[in-house]
C-alpha positions in Angstrom: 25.6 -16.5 22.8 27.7 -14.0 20.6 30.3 -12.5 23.2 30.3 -9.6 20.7 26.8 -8.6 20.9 27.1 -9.5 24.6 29.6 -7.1 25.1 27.3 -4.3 22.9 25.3 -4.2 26.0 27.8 -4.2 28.6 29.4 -1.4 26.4 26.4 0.5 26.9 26.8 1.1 30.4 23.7 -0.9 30.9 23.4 -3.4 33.9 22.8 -6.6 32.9 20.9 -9.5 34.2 18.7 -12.3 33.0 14.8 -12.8 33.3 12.5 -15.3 32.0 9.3 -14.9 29.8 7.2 -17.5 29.3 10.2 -19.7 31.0 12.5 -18.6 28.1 15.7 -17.2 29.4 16.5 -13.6 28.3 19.6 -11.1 28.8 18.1 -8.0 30.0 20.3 -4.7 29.9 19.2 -1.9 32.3 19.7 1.5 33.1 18.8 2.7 36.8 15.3 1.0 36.9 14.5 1.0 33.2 14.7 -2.0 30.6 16.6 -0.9 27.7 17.2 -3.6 25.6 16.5 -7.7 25.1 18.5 -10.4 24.4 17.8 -14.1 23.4 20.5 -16.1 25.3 21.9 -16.9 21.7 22.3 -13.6 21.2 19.6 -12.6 19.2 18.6 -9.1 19.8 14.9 -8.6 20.7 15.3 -4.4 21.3 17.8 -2.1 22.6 18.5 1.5 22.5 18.6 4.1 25.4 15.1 5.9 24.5 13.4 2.9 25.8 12.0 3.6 29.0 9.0 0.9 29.7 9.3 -2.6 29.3 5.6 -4.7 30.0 5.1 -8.1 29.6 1.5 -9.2 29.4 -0.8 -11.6 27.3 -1.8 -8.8 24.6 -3.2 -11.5 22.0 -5.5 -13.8 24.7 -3.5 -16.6 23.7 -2.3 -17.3 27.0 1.4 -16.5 26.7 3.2 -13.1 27.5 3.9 -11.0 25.0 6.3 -7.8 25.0 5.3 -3.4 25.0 8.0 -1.4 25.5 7.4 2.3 25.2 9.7 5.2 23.8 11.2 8.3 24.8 9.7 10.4 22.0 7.5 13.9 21.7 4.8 10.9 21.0 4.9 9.8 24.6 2.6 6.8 23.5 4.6 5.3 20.6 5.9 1.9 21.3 7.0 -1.7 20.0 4.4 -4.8 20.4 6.0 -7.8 20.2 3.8 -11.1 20.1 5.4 -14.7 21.6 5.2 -17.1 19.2 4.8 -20.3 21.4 6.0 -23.0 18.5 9.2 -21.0 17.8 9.7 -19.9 21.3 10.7 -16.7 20.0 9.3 -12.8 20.0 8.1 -11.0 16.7 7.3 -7.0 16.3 4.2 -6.4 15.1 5.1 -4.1 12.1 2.9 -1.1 10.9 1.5 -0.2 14.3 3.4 2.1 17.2 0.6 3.2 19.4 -0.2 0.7 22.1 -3.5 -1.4 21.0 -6.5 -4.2 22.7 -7.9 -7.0 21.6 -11.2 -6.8 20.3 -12.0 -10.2 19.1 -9.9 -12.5 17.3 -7.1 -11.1 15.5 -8.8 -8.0 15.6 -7.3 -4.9 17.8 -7.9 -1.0 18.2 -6.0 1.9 19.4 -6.6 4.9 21.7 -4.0 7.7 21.4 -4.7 11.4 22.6 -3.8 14.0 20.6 -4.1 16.8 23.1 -5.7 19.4 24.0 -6.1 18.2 27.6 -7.1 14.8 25.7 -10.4 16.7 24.1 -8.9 15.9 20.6 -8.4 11.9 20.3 -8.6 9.1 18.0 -9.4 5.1 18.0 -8.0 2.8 15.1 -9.3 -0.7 14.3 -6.4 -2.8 12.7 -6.1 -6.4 11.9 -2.9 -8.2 12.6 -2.2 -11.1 10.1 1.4 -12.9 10.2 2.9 -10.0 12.4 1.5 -7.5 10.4 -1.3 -4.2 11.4 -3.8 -3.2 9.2 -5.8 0.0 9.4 -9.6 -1.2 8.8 -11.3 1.8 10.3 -10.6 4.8 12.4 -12.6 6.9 15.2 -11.8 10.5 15.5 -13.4 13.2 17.8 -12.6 16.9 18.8 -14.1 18.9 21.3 -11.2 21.5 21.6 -12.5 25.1 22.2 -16.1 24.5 21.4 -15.7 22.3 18.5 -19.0 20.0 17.9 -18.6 18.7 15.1 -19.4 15.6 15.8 -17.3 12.1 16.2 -16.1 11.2 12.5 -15.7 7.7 11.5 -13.6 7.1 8.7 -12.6 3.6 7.0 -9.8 2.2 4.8 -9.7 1.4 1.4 -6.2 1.0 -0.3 -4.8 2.8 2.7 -6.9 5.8 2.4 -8.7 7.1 4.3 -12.1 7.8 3.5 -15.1 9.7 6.0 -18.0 7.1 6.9 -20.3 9.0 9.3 -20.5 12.1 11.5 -22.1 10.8 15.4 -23.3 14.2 16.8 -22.1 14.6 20.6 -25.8 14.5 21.1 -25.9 11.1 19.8 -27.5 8.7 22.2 -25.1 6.3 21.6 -22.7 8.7 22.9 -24.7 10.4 25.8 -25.1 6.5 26.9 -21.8 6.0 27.9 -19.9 7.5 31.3 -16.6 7.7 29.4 -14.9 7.5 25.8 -13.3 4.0 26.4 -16.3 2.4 26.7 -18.2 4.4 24.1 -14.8 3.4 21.6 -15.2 -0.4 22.6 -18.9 -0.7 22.4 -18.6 0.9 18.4 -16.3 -0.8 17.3 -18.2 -4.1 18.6 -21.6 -3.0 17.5 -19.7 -1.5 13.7 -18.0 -4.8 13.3 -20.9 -7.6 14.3 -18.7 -9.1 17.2 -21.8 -8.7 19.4 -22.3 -7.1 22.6 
C-alpha cells in the first residue's frame, strides 16, 4: 500500500480499520459510525469524502457476490454511488451515468424509484440497462398526484437520450387500482412493458 494515500485518510481525522468484502481485504476510514471512504490494501482508492454517510454492501446484480451503495449528504437525500464486484479482477467498478439507488429486473436490466416530493405524491421509476459499468436510460415512469393533479401516470421512453412521452395510464386504470402500492404496480410494468414475464 501507498503510505501516502494511507496517510490521506488518517489525515482526515477518520478512524481507520480494515473489513473484508467478498474475502478481499479493505482499509476502511470512518467517522463516529459512518463509512467515509474505501481503500484496496494496495492503495487504490474505492471512495472517500466526508458527505458520505451510508455504506451497504449487498448482492445488487444477483450474481452472488457483494457489491458496494454508499449514499450522499446532498439536498438529493437519495443520490448515491453503485459499485459492482467484479469477481475475475477482484476489484470494485462505479456504475457510471446513474446516482439514484436502482433493482434488478432481469438480467442486466435495473429500474429506479426516487421521490420527488410532495409527501412522495410526485415520483418517478427509470428502466436503465448497465453494459460494461455503464447505465442507460431505456424508459421512464412518472406520476403526480400533488394537490389534485390526475393526470394520469406518463410513460416516457429514450431515444438518443431524449425523452419522448409513450402513454398516459389514467389513476383509474385497472392496472393501477390492482395494485395495494406503487412499488409493486412499478415492478409489475416494467415486467409486463418489457416481456420478462410475470
Amino acid at each position: 500500500m501507498k503510505s501516502s494515500q494511507k496517510s490521506d485518510f488518517e489525515k482526515s481525522g477518520w478512524n481507520i480499520d480494515t473489513i473484508k468484502v467478498n474475502n478481499l481485504k479493505l482499509i476502511r476510514g470512518k467517522s463516529e459510525l459512518e463509512t467515509k471512504g474505501l481503500m484496496t490494501i494496495d492503495g487504490k482508492i474505492i471512495f472517500a469524502g466526508d458527505n458520505y454517510v451510508s455504506c451497504q454492501y449487498f448482492d445488487i446484480n444477483n450474481d452472488g457476490y457483494d457489491d458496494i451503495r454508499v449514499y450522499r449528504l446532498e439536498e438529493d437525500s437519495t443520490k448515491c454511488l453503485s459499485l459492482f464486484f467484479d469477481f475475475k479482477r477482484k476489484e470494485f467498478t462505479l456504475i457510471s451515468n446513474v446516482t439514484k439507488p436502482f433493482d434488478l429486473l432481469q438480467n442486466d436490466t435495473y429500474y429506479t424509484y426516487a421521490s420527488l416530493g410532495c409527501d412522495e405524491w410526485i415520483w418517478e421509476s427509470i428502466l436503465i440497462n448497465i453494459e460494461n459499468y455503464k447505465g442507460q436510460k431505456l424508459a421512464k415512469i412518472y406520476s403526480d398526484q400533488c394537490k389534485g393533479k390526475e393526470e394520469g401516470i406518463l410513460t416516457y421512453k429514450y431515444q438518443d437520450e431524449k425523452e419522448i412521452l409513450d402513454t398516459i395510464l389514467p389513476y383509474s386504470d385497472k392496472a393501477i387500482q390492482d395494485f395495494n402500492n406503487r412499488f409493486e404496480f412499478i415492478k409489475y410494468y416494467w415486467n409486463k412493458k418489457y416481456g420478462y414475464g410475470l
